[in-house]
Each structure stands twice: as C-alpha cells, then as structure tokens.
C-alpha positions as a LaTeX table, in Angstrom:
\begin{tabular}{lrrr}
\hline
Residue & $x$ (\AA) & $y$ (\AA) & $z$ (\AA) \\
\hline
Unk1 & 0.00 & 0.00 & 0.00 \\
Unk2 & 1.23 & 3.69 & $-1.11$ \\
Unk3 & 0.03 & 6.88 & $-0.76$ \\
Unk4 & 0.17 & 10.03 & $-2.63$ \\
Unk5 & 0.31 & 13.93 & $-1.89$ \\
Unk6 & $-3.24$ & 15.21 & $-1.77$ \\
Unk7 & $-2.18$ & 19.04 & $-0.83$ \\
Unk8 & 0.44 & 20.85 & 0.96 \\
Unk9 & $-1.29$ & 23.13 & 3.25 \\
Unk10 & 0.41 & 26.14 & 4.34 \\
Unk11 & $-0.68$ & 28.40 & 7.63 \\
Unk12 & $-1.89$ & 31.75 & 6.74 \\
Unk13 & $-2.74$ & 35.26 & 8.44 \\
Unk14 & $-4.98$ & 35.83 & 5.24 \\
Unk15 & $-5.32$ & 32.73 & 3.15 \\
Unk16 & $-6.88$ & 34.96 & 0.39 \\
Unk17 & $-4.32$ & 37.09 & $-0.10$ \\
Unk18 & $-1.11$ & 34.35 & 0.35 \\
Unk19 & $-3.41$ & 32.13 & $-2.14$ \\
Unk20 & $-3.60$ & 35.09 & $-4.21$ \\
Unk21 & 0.30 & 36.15 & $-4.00$ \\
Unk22 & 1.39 & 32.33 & $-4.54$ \\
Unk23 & $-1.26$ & 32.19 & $-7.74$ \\
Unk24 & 0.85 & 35.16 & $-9.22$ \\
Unk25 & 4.08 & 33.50 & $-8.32$ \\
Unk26 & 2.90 & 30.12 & $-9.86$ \\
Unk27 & 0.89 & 31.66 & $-13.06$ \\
Unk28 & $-2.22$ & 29.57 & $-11.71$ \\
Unk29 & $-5.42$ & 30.61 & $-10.57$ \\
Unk30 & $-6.87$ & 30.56 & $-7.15$ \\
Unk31 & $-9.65$ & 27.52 & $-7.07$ \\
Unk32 & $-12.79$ & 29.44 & $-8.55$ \\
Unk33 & $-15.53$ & 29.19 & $-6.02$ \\
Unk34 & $-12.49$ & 30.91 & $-3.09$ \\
Unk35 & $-13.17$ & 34.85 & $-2.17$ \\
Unk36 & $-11.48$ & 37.30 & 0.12 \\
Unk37 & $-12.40$ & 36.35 & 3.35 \\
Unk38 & $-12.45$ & 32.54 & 3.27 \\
Unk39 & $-10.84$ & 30.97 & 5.88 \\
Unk40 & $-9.32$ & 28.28 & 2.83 \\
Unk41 & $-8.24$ & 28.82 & $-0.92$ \\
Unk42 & $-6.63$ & 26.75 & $-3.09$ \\
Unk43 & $-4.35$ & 26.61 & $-6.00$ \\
Unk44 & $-4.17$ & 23.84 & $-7.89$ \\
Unk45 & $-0.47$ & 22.63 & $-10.12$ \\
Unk46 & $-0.97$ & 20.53 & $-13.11$ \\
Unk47 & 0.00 & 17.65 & $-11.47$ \\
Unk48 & $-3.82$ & 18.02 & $-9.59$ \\
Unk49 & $-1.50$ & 18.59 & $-5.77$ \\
Unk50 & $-3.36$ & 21.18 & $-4.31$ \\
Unk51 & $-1.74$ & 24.27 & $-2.34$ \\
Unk52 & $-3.96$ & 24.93 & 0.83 \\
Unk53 & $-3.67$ & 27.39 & 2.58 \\
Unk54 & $-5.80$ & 27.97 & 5.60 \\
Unk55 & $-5.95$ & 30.76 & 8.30 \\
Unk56 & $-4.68$ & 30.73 & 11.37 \\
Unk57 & $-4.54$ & 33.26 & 14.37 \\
Unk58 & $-1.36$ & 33.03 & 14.99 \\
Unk59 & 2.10 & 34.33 & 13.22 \\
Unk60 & 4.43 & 32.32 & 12.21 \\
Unk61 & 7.49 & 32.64 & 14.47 \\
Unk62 & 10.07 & 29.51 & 13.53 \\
Unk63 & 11.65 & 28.93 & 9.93 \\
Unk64 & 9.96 & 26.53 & 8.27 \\
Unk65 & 11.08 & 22.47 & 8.53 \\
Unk66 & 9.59 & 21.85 & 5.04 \\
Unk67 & 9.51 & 24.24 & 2.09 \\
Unk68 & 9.30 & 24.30 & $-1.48$ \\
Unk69 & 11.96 & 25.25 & $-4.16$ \\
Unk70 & 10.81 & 26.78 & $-7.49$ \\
Unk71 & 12.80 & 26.42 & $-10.60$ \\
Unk72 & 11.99 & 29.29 & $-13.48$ \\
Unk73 & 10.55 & 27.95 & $-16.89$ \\
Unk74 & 11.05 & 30.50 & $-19.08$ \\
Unk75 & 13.92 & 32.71 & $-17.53$ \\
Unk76 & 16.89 & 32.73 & $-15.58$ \\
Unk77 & 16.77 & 32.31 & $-11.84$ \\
Unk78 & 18.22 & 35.52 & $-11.59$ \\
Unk79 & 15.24 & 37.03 & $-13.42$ \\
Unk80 & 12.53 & 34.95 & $-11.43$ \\
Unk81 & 14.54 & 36.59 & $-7.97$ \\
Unk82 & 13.85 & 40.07 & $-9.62$ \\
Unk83 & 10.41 & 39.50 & $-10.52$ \\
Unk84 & 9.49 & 38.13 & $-6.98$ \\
Unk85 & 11.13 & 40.84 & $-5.27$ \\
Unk86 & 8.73 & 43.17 & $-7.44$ \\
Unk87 & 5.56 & 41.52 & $-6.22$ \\
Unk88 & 6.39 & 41.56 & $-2.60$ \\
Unk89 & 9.36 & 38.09 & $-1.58$ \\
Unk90 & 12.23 & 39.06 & 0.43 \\
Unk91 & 16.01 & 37.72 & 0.12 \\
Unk92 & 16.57 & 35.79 & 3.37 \\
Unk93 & 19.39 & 34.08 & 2.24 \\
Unk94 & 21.68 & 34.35 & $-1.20$ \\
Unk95 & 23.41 & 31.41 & $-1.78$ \\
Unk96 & 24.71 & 32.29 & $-5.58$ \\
Unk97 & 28.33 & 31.40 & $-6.22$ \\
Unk98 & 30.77 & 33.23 & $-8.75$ \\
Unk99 & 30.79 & 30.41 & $-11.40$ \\
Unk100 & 26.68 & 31.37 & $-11.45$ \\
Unk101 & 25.40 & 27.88 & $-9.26$ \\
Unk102 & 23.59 & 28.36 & $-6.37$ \\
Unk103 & 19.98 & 29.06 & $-4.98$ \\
Unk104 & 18.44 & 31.80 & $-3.12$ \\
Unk105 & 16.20 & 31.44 & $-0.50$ \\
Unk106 & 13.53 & 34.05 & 0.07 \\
Unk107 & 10.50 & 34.47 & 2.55 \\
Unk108 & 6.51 & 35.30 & 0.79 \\
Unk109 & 4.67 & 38.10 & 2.31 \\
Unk110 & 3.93 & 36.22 & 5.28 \\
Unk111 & 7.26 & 35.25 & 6.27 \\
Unk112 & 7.65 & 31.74 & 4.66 \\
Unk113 & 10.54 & 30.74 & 3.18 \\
Unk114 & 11.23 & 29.12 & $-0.02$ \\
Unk115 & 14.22 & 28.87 & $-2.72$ \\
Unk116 & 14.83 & 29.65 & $-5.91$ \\
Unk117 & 17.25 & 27.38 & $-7.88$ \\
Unk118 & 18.25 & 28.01 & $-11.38$ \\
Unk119 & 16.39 & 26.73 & $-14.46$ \\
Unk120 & 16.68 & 23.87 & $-16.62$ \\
Unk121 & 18.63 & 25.59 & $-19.22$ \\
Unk122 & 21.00 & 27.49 & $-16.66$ \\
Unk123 & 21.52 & 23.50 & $-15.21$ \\
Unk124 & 22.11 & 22.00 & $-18.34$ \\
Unk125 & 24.50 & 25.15 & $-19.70$ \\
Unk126 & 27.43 & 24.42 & $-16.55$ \\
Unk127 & 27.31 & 20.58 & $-16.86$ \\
\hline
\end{tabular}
C-alpha cells in the first residue's frame, strides 16, 4: 500500500491574499468558487497537488522544517529573484556562487521561506 500527496497546506494570516500572492508566483489561478475572506483557498499545479492554505490566528514565528523550491521555466533564476522581489518576496538568504550555481532562498509576504534554484537551461549550460 502507497500513498500520494493530496495538498500541501500552508498556515496563513490571510489565506486569500497568500493564495492570491502564490497564484501570481505560480501563473495559476486561485480555485474558482475561493473569495477574500475565506478561511481556505486553493491553487491547484498541473500535477492536480493542491496548495492549501488555511488561516490561522497566529504568526508564524520559527523557519519553516519543510519548504518548497521553485525552478523558473522561461527565464533565468536571476530574473525569477527580480520579478518576486517586485511583487512583494524578500532575500533571506543568497546562496549564488561566482561560477553562477547556487539558490536563493527568500521568505513570501507572510514570512515563509522558499528557494529559488536556477532553471533547466542554466543547469544543463554548466554541466
């Protein structure tokens, strides 16, 4: 017997507006029948996983034990950093190396972090 990922489901102050901020981020929209307000909203990946993110009262205060790492599709990671700074992501921490390897990890507009490694074609150029 197996089992398979159903959803990751994140802790929110306002799960409206992370749904929202991650639906940007992703290029997917937020599940339609979810409205400002709602304690629950969803965004849905191709692969049907769900991202769930639910309100909570309290902040979060701890870095996170499990978080995800996005990998561009049609730029460089350096460009997806820039653009995620623009819509509100912080730089926590840089870990880009001279020869151009290397991830960075940055927090959403709630505080939770997640990485940004370099795309397919940047991987595929240095090996």
């Amino acid at each position: 017997m197996t089992s398979t990922i159903h959803n990751v489901t994140v802790d929110a102050r306002n799960a409206y507006a992370q749904a929202s901020w991650w639906s940007r981020v992703l290029g997917l929209p937020i599940h339609p029948d979810d409205n400002p307000g709602d304690p629950e909203c969803l965004v849905t990946l191709p692969s049907g996983i769900q991202y769930l993110f639910i309100e909570v009262p309290e902040p979060k205060t701890v870095k996170n034990r499990v978080h995800i790492c996005l990998q561009p599709t049609d730029g460089t990671r350096d460009e997806e950093v820039e653009r995620l700074l623009g819509i509100g992501a912080t730089i926590y921490e840089d870990h880009r190396k001279p020869d151009g390897t290397g991830w960075v990890t940055m927090h959403d507009p709630e505080g939770n972090e997640f990485c940004v490694e370099r795309s397919a074609a940047e991987r595929a150029a240095t090996s």
